[in-house]
C-alpha positions in Angstrom: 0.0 0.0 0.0 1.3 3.5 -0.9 1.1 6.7 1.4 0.0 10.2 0.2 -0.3 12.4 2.2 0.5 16.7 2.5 -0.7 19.4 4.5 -3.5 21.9 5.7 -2.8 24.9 4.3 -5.1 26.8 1.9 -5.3 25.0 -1.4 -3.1 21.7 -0.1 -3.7 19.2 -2.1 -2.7 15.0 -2.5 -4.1 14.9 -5.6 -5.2 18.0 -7.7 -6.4 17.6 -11.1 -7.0 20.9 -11.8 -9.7 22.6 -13.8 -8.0 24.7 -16.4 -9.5 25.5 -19.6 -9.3 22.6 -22.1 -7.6 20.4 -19.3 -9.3 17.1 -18.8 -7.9 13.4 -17.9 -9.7 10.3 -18.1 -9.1 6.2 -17.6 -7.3 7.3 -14.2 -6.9 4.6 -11.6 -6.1 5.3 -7.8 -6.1 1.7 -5.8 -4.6 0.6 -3.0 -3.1 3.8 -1.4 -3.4 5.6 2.1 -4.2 9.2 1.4 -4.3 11.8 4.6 -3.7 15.0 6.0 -4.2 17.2 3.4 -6.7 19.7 3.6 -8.6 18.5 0.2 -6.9 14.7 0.0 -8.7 14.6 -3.9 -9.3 17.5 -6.0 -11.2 15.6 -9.3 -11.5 18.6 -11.9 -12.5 17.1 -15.8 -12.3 13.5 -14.9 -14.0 11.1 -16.8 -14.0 7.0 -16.9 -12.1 6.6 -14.0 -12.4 4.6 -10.9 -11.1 5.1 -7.2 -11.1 1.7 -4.9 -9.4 -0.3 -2.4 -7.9 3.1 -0.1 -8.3 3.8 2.7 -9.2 7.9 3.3 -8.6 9.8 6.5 -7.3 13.0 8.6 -8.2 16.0 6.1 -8.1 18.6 8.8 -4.5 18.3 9.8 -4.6 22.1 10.6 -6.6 24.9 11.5 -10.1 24.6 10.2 -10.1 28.5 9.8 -7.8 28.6 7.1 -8.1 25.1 5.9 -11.8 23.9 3.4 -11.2 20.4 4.6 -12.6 17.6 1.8 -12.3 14.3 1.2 -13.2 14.8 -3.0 -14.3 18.1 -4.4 -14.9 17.8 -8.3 -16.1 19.6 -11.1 -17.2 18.7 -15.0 -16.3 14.6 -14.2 -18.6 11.9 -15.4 -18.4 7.6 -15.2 -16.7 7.3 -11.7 -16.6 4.7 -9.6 -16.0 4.7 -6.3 -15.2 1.5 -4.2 -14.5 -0.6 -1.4 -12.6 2.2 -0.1 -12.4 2.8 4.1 -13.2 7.0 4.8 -12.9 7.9 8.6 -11.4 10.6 10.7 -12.4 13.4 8.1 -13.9 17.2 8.1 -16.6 18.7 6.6 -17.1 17.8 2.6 -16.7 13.8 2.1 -17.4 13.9 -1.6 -18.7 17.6 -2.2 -20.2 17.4 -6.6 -20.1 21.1 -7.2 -19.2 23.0 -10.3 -21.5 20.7 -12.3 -21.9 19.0 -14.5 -20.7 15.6 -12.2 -22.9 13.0 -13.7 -22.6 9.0 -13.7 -20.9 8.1 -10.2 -21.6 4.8 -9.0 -20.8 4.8 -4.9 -20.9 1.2 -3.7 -19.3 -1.2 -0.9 -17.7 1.6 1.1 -17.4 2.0 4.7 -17.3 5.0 5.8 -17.6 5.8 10.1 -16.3 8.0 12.8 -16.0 11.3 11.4 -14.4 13.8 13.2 -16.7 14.8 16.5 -18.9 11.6 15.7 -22.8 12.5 15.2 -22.4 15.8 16.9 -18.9 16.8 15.0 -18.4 19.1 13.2 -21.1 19.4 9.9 -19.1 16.3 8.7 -20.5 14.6 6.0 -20.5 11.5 2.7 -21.4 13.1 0.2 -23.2 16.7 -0.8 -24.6 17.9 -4.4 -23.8 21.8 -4.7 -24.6 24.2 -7.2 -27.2 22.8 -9.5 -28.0 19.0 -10.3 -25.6 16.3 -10.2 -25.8 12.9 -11.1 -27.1 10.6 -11.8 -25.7 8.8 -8.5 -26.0 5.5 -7.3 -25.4 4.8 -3.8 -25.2 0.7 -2.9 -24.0 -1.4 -0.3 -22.4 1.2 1.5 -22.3 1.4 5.4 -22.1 4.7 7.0 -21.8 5.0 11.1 -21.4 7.8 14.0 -21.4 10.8 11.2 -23.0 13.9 11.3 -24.8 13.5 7.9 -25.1 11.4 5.3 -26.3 12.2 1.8 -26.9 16.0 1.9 -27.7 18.9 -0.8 -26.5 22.9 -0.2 -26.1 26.6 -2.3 -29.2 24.9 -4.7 -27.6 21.8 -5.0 -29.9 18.8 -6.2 -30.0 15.4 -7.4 -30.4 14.2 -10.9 -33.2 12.1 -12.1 -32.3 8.6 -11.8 -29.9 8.8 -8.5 -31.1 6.4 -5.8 -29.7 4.3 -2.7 -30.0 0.7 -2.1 -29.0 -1.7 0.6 -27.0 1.1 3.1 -26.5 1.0 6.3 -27.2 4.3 8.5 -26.0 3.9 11.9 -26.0 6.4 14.7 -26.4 9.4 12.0 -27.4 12.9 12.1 -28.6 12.9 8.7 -29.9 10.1 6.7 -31.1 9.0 3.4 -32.1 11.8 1.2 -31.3 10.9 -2.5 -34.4 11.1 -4.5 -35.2 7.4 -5.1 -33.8 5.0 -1.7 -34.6 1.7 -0.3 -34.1 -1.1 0.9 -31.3 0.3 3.6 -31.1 0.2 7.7 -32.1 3.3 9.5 -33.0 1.0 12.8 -31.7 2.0 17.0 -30.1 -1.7 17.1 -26.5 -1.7 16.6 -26.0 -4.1 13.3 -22.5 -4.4 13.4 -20.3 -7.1 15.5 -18.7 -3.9 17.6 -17.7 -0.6 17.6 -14.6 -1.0 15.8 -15.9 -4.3 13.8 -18.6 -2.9 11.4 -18.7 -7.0 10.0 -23.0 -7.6 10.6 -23.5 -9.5 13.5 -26.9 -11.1 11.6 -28.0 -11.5 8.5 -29.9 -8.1 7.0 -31.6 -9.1 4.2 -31.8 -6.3 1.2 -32.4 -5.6 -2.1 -30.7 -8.5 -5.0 -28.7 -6.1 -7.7 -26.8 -6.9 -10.8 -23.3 -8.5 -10.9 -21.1 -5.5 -10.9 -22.5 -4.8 -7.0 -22.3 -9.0 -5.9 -18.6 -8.4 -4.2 -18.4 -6.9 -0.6 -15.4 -5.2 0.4 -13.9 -8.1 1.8 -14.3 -10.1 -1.8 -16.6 -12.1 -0.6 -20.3 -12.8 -2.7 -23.2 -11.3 -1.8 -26.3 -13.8 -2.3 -24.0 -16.8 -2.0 -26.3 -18.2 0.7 -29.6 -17.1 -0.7 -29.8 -14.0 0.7 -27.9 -10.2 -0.5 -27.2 -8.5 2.7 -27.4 -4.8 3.4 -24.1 -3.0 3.9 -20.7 -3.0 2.9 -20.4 -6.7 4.4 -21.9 -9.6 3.1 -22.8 -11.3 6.4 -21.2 -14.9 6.8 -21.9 -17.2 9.6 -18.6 -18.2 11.7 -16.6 -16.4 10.9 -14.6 -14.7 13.8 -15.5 -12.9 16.2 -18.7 -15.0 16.1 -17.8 -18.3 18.6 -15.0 -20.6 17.5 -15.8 -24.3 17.0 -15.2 -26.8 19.7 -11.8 -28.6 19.6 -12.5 -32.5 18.9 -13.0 -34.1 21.8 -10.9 -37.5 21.1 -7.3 -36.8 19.4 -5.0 -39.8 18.3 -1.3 -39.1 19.0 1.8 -41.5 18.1 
């Protein structure tokens, strides 16, 4: 796994892409990498056909909040992105802020994203905002979202294209919950799912909604549905495995 991180000063950047005039890149990969402590760790400006997964995102308010605009992603004119089994914690204010439209075609799914900074109470944390006119269409699946102050948000006449929905989250201790135009099928309940506080693997089966092929792998590779039922969540839910009980040792062993 590769490191990237920078600082919190104005404008500090791990990645910038920036958004000059007839500047645009597209087929761009990020996987596998630790980005931090910047204040905006992504800045996606003319990106098309391009897919972020498998990193883990965290810590962009390394410095004052005053001076810093701490965001996970802020984009503008980007279109076919995928975001994926990535890990998001520890952040300030924007998660991925679409502003600066048009940001159309983002497919959000089998993410985990928990504990932003000042929990549910912190600091107008939040996943993902829609500013300045409509963005999308984006499709939010699988995803599992805990102790944040909001989840799916719009601001400055920000709205959602026609077409963007939400199936099979999880919404767990939250300020803020669904609000994409079309959602269902995800968990809004006062039980605590997940196997504990630092384990967000389900600790029963949470039946949701069956999707298509590209959405059947949870973010730890396992298949969704292999059992008969599509669970809700970034985690497919899969009996025995740890910290559920451990199997009795054999009772009669043979020794030579």
């Amino acid at each position: 796994m590769n490191y990237i991180y920078g600082t919190c000063s104005p404008g500090g950047r791990s990645i910038n892409l920036p958004a000059s005039s007839g500047y645009s890149v597209t087929n761009l990969l990020i996987s596998h990498v630790s980005m931090h402590d910047s204040e905006t760790l992504m800045s996606l400006m003319n990106l098309s056909n391009s897919t972020i997964e498998y990193s883990k995102f965290y810590n962009n308010s390394a410095g004052d909040p005053a001076v810093c605009h701490p965001n996970v992603a802020q984009t503008s004119n980007t279109n076919n992105i995928t975001f994926r089994y990535n890990e998001v914690h520890d952040w300030a204010v924007e998660g991925i802020m679409l502003m600066w439209t048009p940001n159309s075609n983002w497919f959000i799914y089998g993410n985990l994203w928990h504990d932003g900074l000042g929990g549910r109470s912190g600091n107008t944390h939040r996943v993902i905002e829609s500013q300045y006119g409509a963005n999308g269409p984006v499709l939010l699946y699988n995803n599992t979202f805990s102790n944040i102050w909001s989840g799916v948000m719009t601001a400055n006449g920000g709205s959602w294209s026609s077409g963007s929905q939400g199936r099979n989250n999880i919404y767990w201790n939250m300020g803020g919950g669904p609000a994409l135009p079309d959602e269902a099928n995800n968990y809004t309940g006062t039980t605590n799912p997940f196997k504990s506080s630092t384990d967000f693997h389900l600790k029963a089966a949470l039946p949701g909604a069956t999707l298509t092929s590209t959405y059947n792998t949870d973010l730890d590779g396992a298949t969704r549905g292999a059992d008969g039922t599509w669970d809700i969540g970034a985690f497919e839910y899969i009996s025995g495995i740890s910290p559920d009980p451990a199997p009795s040792p054999p009772k009669t062993l043979r020794t030579r």
